[in-house]
C-alpha atoms as one frame of an Amber mdcrd trajectory, in Angstrom:
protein
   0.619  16.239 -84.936   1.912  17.722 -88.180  -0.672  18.003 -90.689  -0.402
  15.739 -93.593  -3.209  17.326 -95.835  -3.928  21.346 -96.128  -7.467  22.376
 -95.886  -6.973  23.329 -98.893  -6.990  19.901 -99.848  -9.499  18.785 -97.254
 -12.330  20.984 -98.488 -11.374  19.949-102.171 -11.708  16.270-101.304 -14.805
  17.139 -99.253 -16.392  18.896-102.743 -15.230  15.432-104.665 -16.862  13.556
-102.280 -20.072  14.799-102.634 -20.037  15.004-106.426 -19.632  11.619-106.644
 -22.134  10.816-104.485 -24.502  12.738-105.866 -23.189  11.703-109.258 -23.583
   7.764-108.111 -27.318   8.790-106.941 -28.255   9.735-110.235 -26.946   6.376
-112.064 -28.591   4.134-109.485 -31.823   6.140-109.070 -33.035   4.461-112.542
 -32.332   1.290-111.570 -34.591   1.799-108.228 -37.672   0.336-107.896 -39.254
   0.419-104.512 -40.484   3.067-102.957 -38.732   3.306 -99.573 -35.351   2.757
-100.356 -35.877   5.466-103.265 -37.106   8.003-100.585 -34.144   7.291 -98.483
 -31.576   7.769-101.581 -33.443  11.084-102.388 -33.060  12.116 -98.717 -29.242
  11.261 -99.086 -29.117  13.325-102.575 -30.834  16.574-100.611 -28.221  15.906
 -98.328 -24.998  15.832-100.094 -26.284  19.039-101.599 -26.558  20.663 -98.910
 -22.800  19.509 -98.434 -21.689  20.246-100.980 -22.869  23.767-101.262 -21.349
  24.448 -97.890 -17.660  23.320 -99.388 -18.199  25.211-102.818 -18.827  28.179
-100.135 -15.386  27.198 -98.215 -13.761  26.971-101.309 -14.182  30.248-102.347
 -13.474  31.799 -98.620 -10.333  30.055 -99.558  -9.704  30.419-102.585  -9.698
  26.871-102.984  -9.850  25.736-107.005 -12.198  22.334-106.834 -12.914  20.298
-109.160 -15.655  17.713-110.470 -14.799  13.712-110.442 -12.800  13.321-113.903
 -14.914  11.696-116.736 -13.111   8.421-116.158 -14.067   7.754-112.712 -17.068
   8.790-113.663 -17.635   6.623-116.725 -15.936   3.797-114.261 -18.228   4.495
-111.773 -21.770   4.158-114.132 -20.560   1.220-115.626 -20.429  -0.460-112.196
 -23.551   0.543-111.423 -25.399  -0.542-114.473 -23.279  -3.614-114.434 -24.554
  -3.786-110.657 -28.347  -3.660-111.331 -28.262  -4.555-114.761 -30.017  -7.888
-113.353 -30.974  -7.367-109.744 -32.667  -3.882-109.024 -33.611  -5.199-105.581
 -33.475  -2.818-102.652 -31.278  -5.285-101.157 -28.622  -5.117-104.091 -28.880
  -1.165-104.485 -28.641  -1.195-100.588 -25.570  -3.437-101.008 -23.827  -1.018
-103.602 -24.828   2.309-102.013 -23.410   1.076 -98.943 -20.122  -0.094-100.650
 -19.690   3.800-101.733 -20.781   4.976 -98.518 -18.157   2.796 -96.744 -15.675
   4.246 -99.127 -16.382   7.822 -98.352 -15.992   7.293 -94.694 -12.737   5.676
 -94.759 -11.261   8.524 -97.101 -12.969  10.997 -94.937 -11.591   9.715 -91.428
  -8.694   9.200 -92.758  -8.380  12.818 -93.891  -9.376  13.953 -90.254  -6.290
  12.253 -89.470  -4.150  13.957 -91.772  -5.125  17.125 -90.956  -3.668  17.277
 -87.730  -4.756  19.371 -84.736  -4.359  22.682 -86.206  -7.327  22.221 -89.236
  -8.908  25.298 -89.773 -12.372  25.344 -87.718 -14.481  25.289 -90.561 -13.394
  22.708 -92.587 -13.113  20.605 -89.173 -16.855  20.901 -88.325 -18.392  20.937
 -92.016 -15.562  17.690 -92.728 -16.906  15.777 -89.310 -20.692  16.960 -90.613
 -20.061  15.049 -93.721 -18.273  12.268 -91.978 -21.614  11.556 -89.353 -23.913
  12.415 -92.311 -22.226   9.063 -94.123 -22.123   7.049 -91.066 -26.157   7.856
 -90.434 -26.506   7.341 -94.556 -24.832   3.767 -94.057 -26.759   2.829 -90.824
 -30.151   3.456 -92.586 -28.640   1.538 -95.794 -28.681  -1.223 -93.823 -31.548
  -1.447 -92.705 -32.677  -2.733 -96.522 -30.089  -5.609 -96.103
C-alpha cells in the first residue's frame, strides 16, 4: 500500500491530538461535579501526557516541527463546552461530550493508520496504535457514566 501520510505527519497529528485533548480536559474539568467521573477524566489527562510527551520525543528524533491546536479551534472548542454544560454538568452530559471527542480522535487516528501504509516507521506505528487503544479504553469507561 502506498503511504498516504508521512510520519512526519503522523506523529504531528498524534502531538495535535493530544493537545486538544488535554486542552478539552481542562475546559470541562470546571464544569465537573462528581467525583468519579472527575477521577476518570484526570486519569485520561495523566494519560494523554504521557502521550504526548512520547510524540514531542518522536518529533525531535525526527525533526518533526509540531504544533499546538490554533487559537480558533481552540476558542471553538471552549465555547462548545461551556455551551455544553453551561446548564447540565451531569456526569451523564460530560460523559456524552467527552465521548463525542473521544470518538473523533479515533476515527482520525485509524484512519491515519490507514494512510500510512505498511512501511510506517516502527515507532510512530506502536506509539500511534498506543494512542489509538488508549482512546478506545478512554471511550469504553466513558460509557460506563451513560
Amino acid at each position: 500500500m502506498e503511504k498516504k501520510k508521512t510520519d512526519s505527519e503522523i506523529v504531528a497529528e498524534i502531538y495535535r491530538n493530544t493537545q486538544l485533548a488535554l486542552e478539552a480536559i481542562s475546559d470541562v474539568m470546571p464544569a465537573v461535579e462528581d467525583g468519579e467521573i472527575r477521577e476518570a477524566i484526570m486519569h485520561q489527562h495523566e494519560e494523554y501526557e504521557k502521550i504526548c510527551s512520547k510524540a514531542a520525543a518522536l518529533a525531535l528524533k525526527h525533526n518533526v516541527d509540531v504544533k499546538e491546536p490554533g487559537p480558533i479551534k481552540k476558542a471553538m472548542m471552549w465555547s462548545a463546552i461551556k455551551m455544553g454544560t453551561a446548564n447540565d454538568g451531569s456526569s451523564q452530559n460530560i460523559a456524552q461530550m467527552m465521548i463525542r471527542g473521544t470518538v473523533t480522535g479515533i476515527t482520525s487516528l485509524k484512519t491515519s493508520l490507514t494512510d500510512g501504509g505498511t512501511n510506517m516507521d516502527a515507532e510512530v506505528k506502536k506509539l500511534l496504535n498506543e494512542l489509538i487503544a488508549t482512546e478506545e479504553n478512554f471511550e469504553k469507561k466513558l460509557k460506563g457514566f451513560l
